[in-house]
MARVEX-584434 format. One record per atom (N, C-alpha, C, O): residue number from 1; residue in one letter; chain; atom name; x, y, z. Coordinates in nm, 4 decimals. Layout:
// MARVEX-584434
+-----+---------+--------+-------+----------+----------+----------+
! num ! residuo ! cadena ! atomo !       xx !       yy !       zz !
+-----+---------+--------+-------+----------+----------+----------+
! NUM !       a !      A !    CA !        X !        Y !        Z !
...
+-----+---------+--------+-------+----------+----------+----------+
//
This chain:
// MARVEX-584434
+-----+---------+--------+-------+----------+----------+----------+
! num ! residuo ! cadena ! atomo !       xx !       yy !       zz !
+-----+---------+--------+-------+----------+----------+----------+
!   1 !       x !      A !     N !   0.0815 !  -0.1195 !   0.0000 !
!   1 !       x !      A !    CA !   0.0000 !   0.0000 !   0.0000 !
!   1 !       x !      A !     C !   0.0860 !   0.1260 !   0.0000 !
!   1 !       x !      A !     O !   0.0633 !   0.2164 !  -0.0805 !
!   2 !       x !      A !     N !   0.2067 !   0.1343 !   0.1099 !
!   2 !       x !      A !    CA !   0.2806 !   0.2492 !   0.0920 !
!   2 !       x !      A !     C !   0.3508 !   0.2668 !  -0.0446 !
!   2 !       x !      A !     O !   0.3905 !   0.3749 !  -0.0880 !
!   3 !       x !      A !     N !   0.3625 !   0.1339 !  -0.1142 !
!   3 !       x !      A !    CA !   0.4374 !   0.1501 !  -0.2465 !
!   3 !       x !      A !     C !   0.3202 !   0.1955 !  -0.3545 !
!   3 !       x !      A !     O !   0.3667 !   0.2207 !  -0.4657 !
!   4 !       x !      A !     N !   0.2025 !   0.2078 !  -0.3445 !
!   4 !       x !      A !    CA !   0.1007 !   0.2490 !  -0.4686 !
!   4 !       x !      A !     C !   0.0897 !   0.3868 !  -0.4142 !
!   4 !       x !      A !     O !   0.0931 !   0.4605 !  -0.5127 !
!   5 !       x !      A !     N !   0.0781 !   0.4587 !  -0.3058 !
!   5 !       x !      A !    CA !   0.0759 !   0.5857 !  -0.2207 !
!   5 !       x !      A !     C !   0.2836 !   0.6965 !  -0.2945 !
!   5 !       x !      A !     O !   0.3000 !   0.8185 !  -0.2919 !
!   6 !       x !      A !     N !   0.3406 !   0.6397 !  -0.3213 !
!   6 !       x !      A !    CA !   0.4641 !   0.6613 !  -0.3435 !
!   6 !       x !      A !     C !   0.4852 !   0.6666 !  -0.4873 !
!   6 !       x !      A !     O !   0.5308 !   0.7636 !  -0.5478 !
!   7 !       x !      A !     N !   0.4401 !   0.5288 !  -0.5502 !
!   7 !       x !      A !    CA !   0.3945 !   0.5720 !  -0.6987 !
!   7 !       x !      A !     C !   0.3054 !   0.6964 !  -0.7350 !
!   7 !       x !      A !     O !   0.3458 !   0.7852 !  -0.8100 !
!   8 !       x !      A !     N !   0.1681 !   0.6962 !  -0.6703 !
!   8 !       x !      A !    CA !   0.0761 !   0.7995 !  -0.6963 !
!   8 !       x !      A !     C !   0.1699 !   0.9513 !  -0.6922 !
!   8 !       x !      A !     O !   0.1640 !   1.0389 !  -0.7786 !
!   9 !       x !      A !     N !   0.2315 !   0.9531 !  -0.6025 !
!   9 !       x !      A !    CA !   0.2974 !   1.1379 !  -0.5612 !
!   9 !       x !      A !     C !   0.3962 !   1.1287 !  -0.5893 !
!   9 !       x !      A !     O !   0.4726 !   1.2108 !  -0.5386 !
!  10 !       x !      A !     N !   0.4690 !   1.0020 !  -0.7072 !
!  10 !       x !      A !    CA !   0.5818 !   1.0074 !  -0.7808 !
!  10 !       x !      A !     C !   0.5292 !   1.0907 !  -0.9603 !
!  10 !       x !      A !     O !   0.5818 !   1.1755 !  -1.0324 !
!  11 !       x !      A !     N !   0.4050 !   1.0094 !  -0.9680 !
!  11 !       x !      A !    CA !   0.3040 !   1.0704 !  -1.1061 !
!  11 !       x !      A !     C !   0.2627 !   1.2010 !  -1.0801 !
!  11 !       x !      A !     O !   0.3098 !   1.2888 !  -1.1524 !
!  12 !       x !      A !     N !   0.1697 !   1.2380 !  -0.9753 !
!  12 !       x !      A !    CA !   0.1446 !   1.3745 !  -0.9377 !
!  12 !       x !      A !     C !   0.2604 !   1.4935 !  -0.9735 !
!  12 !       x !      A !     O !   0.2429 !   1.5934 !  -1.0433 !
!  13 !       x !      A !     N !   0.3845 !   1.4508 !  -0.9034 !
!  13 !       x !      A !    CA !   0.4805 !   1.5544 !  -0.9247 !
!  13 !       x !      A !     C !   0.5800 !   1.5700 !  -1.0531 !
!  13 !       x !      A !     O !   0.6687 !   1.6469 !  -1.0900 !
!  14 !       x !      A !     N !   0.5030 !   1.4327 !  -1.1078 !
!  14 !       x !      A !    CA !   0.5904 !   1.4467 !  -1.2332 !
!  14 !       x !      A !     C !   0.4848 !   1.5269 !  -1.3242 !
!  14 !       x !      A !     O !   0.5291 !   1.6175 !  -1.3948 !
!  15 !       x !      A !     N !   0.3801 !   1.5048 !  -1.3255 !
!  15 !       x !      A !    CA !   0.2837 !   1.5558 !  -1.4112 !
!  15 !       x !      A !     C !   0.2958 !   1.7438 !  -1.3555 !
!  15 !       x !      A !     O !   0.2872 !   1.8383 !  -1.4339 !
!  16 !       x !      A !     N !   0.3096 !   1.7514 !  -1.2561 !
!  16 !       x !      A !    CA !   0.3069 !   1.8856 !  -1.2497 !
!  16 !       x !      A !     C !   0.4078 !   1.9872 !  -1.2905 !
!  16 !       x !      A !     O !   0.3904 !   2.1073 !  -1.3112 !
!  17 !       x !      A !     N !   0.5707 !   1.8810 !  -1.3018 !
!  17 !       x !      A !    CA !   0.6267 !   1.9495 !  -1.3702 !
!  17 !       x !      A !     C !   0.6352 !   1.9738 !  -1.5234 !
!  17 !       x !      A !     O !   0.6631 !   2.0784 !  -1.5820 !
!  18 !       x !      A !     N !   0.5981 !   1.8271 !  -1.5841 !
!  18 !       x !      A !    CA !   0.5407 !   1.8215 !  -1.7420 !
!  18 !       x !      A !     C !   0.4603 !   1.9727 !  -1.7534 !
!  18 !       x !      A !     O !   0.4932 !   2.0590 !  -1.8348 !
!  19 !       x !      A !     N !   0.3361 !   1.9882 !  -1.6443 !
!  19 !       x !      A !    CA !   0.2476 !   2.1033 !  -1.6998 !
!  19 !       x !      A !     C !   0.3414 !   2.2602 !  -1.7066 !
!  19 !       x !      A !     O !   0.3451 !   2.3375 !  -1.8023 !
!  20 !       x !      A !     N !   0.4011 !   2.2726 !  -1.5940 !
!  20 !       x !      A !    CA !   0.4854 !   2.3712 !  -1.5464 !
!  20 !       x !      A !     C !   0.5650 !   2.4096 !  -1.6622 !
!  20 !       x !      A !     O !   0.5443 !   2.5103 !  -1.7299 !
!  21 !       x !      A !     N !   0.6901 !   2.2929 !  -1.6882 !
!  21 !       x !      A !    CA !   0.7316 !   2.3291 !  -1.8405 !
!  21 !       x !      A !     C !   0.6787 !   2.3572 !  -1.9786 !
!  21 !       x !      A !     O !   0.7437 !   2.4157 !  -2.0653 !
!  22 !       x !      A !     N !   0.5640 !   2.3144 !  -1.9921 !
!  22 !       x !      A !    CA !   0.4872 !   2.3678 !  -2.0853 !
!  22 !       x !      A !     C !   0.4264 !   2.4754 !  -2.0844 !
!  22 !       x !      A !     O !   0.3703 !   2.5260 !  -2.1816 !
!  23 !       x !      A !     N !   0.4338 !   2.5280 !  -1.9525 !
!  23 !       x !      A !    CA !   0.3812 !   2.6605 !  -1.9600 !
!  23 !       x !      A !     C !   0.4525 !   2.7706 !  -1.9773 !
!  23 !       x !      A !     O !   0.4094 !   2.8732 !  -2.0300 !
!  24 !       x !      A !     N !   0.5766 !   2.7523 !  -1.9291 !
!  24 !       x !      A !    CA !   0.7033 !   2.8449 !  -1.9005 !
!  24 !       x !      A !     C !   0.7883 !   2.8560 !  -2.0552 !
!  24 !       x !      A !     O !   0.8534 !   2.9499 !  -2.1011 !
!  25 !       x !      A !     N !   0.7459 !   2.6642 !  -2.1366 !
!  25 !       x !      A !    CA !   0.8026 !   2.7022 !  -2.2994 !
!  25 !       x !      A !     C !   0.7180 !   2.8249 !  -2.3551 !
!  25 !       x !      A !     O !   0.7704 !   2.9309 !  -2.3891 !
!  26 !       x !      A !     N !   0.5312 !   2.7896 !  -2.3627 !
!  26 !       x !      A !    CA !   0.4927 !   2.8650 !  -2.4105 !
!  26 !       x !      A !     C !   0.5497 !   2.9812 !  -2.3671 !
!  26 !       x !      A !     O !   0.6148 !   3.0203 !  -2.4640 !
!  27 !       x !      A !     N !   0.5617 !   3.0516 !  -2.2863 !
!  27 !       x !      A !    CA !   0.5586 !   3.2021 !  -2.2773 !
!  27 !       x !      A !     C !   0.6557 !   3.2538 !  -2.2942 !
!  27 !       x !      A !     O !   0.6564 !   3.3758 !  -2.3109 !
!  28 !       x !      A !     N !   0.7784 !   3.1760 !  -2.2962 !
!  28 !       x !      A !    CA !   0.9169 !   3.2237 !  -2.3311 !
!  28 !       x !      A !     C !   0.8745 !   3.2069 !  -2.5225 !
!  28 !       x !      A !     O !   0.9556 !   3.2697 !  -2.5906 !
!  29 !       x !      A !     N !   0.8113 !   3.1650 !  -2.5703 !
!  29 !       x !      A !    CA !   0.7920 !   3.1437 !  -2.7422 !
!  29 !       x !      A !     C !   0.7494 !   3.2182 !  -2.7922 !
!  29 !       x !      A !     O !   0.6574 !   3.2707 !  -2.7294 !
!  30 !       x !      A !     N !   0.7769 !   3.2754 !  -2.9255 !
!  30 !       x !      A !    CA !   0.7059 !   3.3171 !  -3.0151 !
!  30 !       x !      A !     C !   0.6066 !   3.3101 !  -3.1051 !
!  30 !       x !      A !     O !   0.6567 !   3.3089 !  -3.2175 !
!  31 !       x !      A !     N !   0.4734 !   3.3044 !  -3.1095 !
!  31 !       x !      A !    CA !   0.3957 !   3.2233 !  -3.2082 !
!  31 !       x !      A !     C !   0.3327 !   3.3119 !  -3.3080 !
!  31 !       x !      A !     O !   0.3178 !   3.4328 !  -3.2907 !
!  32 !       x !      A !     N !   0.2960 !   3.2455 !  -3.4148 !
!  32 !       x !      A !    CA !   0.2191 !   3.3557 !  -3.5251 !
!  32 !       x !      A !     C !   0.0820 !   3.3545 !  -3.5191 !
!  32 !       x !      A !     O !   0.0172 !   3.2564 !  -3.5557 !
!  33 !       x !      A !     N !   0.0035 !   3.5119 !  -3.4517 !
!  33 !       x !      A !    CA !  -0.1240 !   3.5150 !  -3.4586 !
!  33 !       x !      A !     C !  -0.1577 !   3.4939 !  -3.2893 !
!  33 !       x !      A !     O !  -0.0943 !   3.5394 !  -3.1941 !
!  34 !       x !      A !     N !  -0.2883 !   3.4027 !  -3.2889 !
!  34 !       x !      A !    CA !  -0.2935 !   3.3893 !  -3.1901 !
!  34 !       x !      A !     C !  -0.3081 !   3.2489 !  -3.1062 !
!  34 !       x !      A !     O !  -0.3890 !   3.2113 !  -3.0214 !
!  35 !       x !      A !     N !  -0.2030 !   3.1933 !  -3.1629 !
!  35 !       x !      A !    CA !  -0.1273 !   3.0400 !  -3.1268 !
!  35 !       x !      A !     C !  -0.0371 !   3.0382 !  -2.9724 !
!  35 !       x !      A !     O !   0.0045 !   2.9530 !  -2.8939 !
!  36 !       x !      A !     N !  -0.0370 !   3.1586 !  -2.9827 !
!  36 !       x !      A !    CA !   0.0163 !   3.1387 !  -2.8254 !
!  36 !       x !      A !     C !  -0.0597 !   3.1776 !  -2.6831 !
!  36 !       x !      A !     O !  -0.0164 !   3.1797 !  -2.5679 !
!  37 !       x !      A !     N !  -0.1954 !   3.2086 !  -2.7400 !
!  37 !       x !      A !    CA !  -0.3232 !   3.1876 !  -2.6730 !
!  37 !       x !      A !     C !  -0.3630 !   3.0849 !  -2.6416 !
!  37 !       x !      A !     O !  -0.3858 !   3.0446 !  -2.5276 !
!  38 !       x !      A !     N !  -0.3787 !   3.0175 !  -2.7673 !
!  38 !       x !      A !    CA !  -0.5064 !   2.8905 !  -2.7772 !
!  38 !       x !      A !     C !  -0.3874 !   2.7918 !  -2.7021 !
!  38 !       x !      A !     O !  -0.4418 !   2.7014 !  -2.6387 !
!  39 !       x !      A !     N !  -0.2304 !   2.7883 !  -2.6945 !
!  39 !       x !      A !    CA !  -0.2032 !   2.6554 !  -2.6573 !
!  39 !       x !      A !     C !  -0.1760 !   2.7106 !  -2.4875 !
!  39 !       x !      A !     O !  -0.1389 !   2.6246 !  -2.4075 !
!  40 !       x !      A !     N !  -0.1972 !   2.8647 !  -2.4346 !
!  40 !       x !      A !    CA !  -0.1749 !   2.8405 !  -2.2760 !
!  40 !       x !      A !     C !  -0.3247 !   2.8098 !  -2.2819 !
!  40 !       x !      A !     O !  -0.3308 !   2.7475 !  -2.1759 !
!  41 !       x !      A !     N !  -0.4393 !   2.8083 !  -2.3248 !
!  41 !       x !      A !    CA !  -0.5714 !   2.7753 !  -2.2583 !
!  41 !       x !      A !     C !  -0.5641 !   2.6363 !  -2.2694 !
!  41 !       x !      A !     O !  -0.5843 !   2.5838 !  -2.1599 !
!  42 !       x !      A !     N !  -0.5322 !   2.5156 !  -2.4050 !
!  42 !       x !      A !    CA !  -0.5054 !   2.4163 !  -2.3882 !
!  42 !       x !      A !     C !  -0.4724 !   2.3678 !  -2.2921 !
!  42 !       x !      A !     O !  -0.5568 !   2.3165 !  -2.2187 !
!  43 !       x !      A !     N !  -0.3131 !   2.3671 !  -2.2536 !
!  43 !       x !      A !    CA !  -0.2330 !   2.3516 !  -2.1405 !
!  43 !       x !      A !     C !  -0.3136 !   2.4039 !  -2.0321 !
!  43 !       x !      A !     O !  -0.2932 !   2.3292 !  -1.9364 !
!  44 !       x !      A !     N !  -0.3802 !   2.4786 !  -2.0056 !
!  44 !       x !      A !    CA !  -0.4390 !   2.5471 !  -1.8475 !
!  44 !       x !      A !     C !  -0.5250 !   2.4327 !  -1.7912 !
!  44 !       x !      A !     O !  -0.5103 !   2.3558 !  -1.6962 !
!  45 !       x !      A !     N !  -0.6239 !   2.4503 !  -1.8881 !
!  45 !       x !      A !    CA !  -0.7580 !   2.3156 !  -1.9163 !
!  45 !       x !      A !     C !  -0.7279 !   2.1701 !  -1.9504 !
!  45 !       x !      A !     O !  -0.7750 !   2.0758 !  -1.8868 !
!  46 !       x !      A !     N !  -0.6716 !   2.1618 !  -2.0226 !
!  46 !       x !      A !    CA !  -0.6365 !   1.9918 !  -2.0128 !
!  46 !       x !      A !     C !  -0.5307 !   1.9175 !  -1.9505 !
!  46 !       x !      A !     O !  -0.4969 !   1.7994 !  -1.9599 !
!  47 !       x !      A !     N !  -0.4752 !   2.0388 !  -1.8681 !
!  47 !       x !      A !    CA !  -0.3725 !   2.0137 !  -1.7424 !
!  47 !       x !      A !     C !  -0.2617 !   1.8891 !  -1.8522 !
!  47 !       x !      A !     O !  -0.2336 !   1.9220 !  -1.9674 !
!  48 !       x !      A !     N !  -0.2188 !   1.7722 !  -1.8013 !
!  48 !       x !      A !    CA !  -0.0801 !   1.7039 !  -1.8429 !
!  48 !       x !      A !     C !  -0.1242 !   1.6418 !  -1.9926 !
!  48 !       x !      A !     O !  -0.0351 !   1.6195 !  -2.0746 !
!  49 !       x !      A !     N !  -0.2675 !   1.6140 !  -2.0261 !
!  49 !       x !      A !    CA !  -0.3141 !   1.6043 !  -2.1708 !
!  49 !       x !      A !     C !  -0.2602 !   1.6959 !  -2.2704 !
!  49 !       x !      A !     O !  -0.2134 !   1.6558 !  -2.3769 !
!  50 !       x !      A !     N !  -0.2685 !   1.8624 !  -2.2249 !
!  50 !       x !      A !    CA !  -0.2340 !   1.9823 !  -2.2920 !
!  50 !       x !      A !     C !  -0.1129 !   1.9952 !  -2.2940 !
!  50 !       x !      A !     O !  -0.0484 !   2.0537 !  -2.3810 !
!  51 !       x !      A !     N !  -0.0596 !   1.9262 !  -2.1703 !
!  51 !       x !      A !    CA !   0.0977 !   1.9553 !  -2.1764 !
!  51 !       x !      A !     C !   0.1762 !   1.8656 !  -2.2979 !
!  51 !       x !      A !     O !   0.2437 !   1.9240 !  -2.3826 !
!  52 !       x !      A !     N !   0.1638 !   1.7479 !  -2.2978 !
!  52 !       x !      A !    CA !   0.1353 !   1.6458 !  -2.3996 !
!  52 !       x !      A !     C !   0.1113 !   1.7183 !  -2.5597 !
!  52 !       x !      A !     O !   0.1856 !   1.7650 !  -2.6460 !
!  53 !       x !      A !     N !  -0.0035 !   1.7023 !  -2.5472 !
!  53 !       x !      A !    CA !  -0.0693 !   1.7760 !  -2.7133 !
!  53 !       x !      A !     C !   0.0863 !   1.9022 !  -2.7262 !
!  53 !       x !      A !     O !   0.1971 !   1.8522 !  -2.7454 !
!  54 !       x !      A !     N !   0.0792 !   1.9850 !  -2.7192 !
!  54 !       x !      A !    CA !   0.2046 !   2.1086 !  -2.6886 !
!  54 !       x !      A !     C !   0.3328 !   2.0255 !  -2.7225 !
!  54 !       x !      A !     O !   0.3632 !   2.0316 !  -2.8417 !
!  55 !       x !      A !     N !   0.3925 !   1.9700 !  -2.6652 !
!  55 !       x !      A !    CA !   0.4974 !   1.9039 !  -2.6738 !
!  55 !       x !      A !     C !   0.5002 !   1.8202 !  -2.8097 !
!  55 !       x !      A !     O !   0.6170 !   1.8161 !  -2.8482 !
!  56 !       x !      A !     N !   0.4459 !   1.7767 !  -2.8652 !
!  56 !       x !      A !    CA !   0.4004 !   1.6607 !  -2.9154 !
!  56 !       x !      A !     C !   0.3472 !   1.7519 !  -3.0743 !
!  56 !       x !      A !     O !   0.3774 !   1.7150 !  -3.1878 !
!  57 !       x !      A !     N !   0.2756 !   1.8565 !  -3.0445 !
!  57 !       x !      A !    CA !   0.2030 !   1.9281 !  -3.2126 !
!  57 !       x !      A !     C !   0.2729 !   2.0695 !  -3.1381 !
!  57 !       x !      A !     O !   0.3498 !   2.1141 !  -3.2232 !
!  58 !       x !      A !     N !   0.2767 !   2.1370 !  -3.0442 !
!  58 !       x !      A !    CA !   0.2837 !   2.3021 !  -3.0754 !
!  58 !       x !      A !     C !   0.4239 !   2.3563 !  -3.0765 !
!  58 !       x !      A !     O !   0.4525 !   2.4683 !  -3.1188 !
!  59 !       x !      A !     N !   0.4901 !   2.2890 !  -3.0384 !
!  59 !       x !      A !    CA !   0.6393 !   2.3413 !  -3.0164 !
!  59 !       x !      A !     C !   0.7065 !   2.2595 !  -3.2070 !
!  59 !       x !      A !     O !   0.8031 !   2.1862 !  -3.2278 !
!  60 !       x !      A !     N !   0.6453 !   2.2934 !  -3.2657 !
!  60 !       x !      A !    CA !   0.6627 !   2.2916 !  -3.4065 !
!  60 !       x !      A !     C !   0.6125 !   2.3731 !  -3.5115 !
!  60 !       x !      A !     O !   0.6345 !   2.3751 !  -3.6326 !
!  61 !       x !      A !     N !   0.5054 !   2.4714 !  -3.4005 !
!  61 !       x !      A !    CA !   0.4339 !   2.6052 !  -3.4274 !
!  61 !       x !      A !     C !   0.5044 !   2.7188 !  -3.4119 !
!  61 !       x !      A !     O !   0.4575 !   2.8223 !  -3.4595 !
!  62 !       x !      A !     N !   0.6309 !   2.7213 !  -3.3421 !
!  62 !       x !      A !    CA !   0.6996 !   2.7584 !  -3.2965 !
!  62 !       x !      A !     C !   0.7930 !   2.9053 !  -3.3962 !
!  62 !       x !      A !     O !   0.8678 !   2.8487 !  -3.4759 !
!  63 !       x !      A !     N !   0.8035 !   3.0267 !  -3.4076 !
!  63 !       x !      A !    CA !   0.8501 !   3.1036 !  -3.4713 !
!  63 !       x !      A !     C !   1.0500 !   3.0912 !  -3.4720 !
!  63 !       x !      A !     O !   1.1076 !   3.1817 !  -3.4115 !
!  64 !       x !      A !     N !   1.0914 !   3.0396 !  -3.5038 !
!  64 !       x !      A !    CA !   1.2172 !   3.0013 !  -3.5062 !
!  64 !       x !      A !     C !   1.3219 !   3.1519 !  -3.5156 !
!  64 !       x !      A !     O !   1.3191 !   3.2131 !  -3.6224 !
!  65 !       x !      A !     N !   1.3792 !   3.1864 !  -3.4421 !
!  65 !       x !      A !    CA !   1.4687 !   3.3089 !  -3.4068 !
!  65 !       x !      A !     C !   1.6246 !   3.2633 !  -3.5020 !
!  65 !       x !      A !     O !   1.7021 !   3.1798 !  -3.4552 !
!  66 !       x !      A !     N !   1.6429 !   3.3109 !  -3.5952 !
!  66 !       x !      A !    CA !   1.7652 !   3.2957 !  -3.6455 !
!  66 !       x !      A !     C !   1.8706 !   3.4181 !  -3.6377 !
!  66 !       x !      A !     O !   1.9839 !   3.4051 !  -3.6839 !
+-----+---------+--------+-------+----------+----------+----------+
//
């Protein structure tokens, strides 16, 4: 039991940093329009799903600084 209690708030804190970094990419990013809206409401609302989706499709939306 203490080992499923240890797993659980091993996922919790990982998921919160997954969300955390996705939030902190978005806002450090550049996006075209208003893409860097729609993916902090994503990420806000679909919590580690959004963080996911983002990682996965938006950080390829991404305005590239040369």
């Amino acid at each position: 039991m203490e080992i499923m209690a240890f797993l659980g708030f091993v996922i919790l804190v990982g998921s919160i940093i997954i969300w955390f970094k996705a939030l902190v990419d978005i806002l450090k990013s550049e996006f075209e329009g208003d893409n860097k809206m729609v993916w902090l409401l994503i990420v806000i609302f679909l919590f580690v799903l959004g963080a996911l989706l983002y990682f996965s499709i938006g950080k390829s939306q991404k305005i590239k600084n040369i």
